[in-house]
Phi, psi and omega in degrees: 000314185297314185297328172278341188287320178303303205286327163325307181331290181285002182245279182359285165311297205273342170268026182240028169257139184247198176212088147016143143088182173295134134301132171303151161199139185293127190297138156325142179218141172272106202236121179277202215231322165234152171302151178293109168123339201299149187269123176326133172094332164236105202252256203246322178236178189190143190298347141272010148098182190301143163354298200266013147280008178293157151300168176281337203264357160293293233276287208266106181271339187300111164308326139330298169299288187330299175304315156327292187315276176341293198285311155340278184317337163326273210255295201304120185301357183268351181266314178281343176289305161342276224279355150278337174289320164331303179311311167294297133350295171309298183332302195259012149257262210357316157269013175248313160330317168294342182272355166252039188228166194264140164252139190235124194224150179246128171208152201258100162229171173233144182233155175219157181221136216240149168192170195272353188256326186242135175300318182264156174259110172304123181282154161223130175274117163253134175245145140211152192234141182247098172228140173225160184203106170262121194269150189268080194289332196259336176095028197285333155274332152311307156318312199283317161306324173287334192278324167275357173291287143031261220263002161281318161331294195290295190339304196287279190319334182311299202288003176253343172255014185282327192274313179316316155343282161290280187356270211295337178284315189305307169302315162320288176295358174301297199289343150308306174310307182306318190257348168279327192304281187311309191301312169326303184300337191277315180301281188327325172306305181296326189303278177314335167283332203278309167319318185270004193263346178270332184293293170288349182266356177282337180237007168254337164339309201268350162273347190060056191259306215242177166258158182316327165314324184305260157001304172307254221311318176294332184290330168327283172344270172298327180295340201275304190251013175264310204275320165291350168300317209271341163283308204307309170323298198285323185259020180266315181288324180272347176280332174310269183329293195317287178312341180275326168319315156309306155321349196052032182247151150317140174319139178171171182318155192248122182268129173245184184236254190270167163307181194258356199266335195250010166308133166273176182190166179250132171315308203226129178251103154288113191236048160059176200285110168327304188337300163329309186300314165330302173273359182229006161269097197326318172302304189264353164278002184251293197307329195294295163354300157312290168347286194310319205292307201252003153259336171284338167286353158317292166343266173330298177314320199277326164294350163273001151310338201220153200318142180239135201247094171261154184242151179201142201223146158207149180216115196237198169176135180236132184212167171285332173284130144297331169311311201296350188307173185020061163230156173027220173312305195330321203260137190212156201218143202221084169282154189215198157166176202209140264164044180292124152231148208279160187223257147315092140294343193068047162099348210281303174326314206279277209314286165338312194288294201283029164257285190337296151024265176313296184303316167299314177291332179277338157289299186316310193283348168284330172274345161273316171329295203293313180318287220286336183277337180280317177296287183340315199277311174329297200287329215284318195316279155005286194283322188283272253268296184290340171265355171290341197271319197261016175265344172308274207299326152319333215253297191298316188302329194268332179262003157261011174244333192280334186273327193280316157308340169259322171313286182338317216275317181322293183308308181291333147341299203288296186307349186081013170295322156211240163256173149299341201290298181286010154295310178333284173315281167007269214300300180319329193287331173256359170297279169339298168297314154311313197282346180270010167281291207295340174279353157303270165346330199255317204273343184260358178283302173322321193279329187275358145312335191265352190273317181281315165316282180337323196268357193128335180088350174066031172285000000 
């Protein structure tokens, strides 16, 4: 009779519990209505659907880069470190979670006992079975369970963004590589032209064709484009090096694919509705997370105001035999229950609630914070791409005038029209202007990598 009246208790109890604290609902956000920067005509859609819903494996084709990325996704230790936290994260709703359960402990002992009245000493063998239950009538483990599902949630979005991530550092340096490998080739071309331009004017010198200033001036030339070689060489091996780390390899050679001029990449990026970014940029899907995380422990903080309702059951039996167990009089049974309401800590319960509070509120402005950096990174990404692109195709126009211009100065050279000093100039001017193309090709790559990170990475 007392066990039904008890199990009565508890099936009472746990459906008349209630749950302590806020329900989440996500804060008002001021979300614009288009990106800052955005090109005409690509607003929130476009047929092969927005940017940052691509696969990686769309956005970047170069089959090199592609392999690069794959192995990186593999090896690279900030991706395996992730995917332990992830582990931890489980491990730890699992012990929280448990705790909304009952506990059951067993225990076996021999006991033997001795007196002044009786000569011989009896053993007596004891089993006893144990269950505690603290019911969460107020929801402070079920809060605690939400808090820790929460941050198992921002775990996992951690570990996509750890991945959008590298995908953008491999690729930025990839295509880094891509622009010294070019710059590298021009110079060494340039090395060799500058060379036979020193070789003849060393021999019309010595013929008394040219003056000696000629000669100076071509040694110019080549020392000019010998001292870029030899930095090019050095930021190629460190660029190397960088990227194999990202790999999660030792330093060593790098496999390359297309140039950086024959990358594909798209002239016009749709890059969907802002709105959208609230669910698909993993950095605001973490935060969010959180968010969720430190409002359910307001709750759990807030339950420690009211009375905590522990239950406790025990069932033995003692005998001198073991045959004898769960017999007659041997066997005995304990129901219990309890009523704790806490009356004095020295503040510590008030001081808990309001750090929770607190912690909630510094989650939120931090989740608006990142929203608001995520429009930003977007737009600033947007503006960087499009003016990277027209700042490219100016730089080739200017470096075809330059070429055509050092063609000139050569020929009048040649002809005695004029000096070497403007074959000189020319030529430095288009030596330079090349090497600020291709670093233009890297800077319109760039922007379109940062652009695709910004929009989410298409994880």
């Amino acid at each position: 009779m007392r066990a039904s009246v008890l199990t009565a208790a508890v099936l009472l109890l746990t459906l008349s519990a209630c749950k302590v604290g806020p329900n989440y609902k996500r804060p008002a956000l001021s979300v614009p209505g288009q990106y800052r920067g955005l090109a005409p005509g690509l607003g929130g859609q476009a047929a092969g659907g927005p940017f940052g819903e691509m696969k990686w494996q769309s956005v970047f084709q170069d089959e090199a880069l592609q392999n690069l990325i794959k192995e990186a996704l593999t090896n690279n230790y900030d991706i395996r470190i992730a995917a332990t936290h992830i582990v931890e994260a489980q491990a730890s709703l699992g012990v929280t979670r448990s705790n909304q359960l009952p506990a059951v402990n067993g225990t076996f002992g021999v006991q033997n006992q001795r007196s002044a009245a009786y000569l011989q000493s009896p053993t007596f063998d004891t089993a006893d079975l144990q269950l505690s239950y603290l019911a969460d009538f107020w929801g402070q483990f079920r809060r605690a369970t939400e808090a820790a599902r929460a941050q198992l949630l921002a775990t996992q979005y951690a570990q996509h963004l750890v991945e959008t991530t590298l995908i953008a550092d491999i690729a930025a340096a990839y295509y880094q590589l891509r622009q010294l490998d070019s710059q590298l080739d021009f110079s060494q071309r340039t090395v060799a032209s500058d060379q036979d331009s020193l070789r003849i004017n060393t021999i019309n010198w010595k013929g008394g064709e040219y003056a000696v200033t000629d000669v100076y001036q071509a040694q110019l030339l080549v020392q000019q484009a010998e001292a870029e070689v030899i930095t090019l060489k050095q930021s190629i091996e460190q660029t190397e090096n960088q990227l194999s780390i990202l790999l999660g390899r030792n330093p060593g050679p790098i496999p390359r694919g297309l140039s950086l001029i024959d990358e594909p990449h798209l002239s016009e990026v749709p890059v969907g509705l802002p709105s959208a970014i609230l669910e698909r940029r993993p950095d605001v899907r973490q935060t969010e997370e959180s968010l969720a995380a430190a409002n359910a422990n307001i709750g759990v903080a807030k339950a420690a105001f009211f009375p905590q309702i522990p239950l406790t059951a025990s069932f033995g039996a003692q005998s001198t035999a073991l045959t004898s167990f769960l017999q007659g009089p041997a066997t005995f049974w304990a129901l219990g229950g309890e009523l704790a309401q806490p009356l004095y800590s020295g503040g510590r319960i008030t001081s808990q609630y309001h750090l929770a509070l607190a912690q909630r509120d510094e989650a939120e402005l931090t989740y608006k914070q990142t929203v608001q950096q995520a429009f930003a990174d977007v737009s600033n990404s947007l503006v960087g791409y499009n003016q990277a692109r027209l700042y490219r195709v100016k730089l080739q126009e200017q470096t075809a005038t330059y070429k055509e211009t050092s063609r000139l100065a050569n020929v009048r050279f040649t002809g005695g029209a004029t000096s070497f000093l403007e074959v000189l100039t020319t030529q430095q001017q288009y030596f330079s202007s090349e090497l600020m193309t291709t670093q233009a090709w890297f800077a319109e790559m760039q922007n379109y990598v940062q652009l695709y990170q910004a929009l989410g990475g298409g994880w």
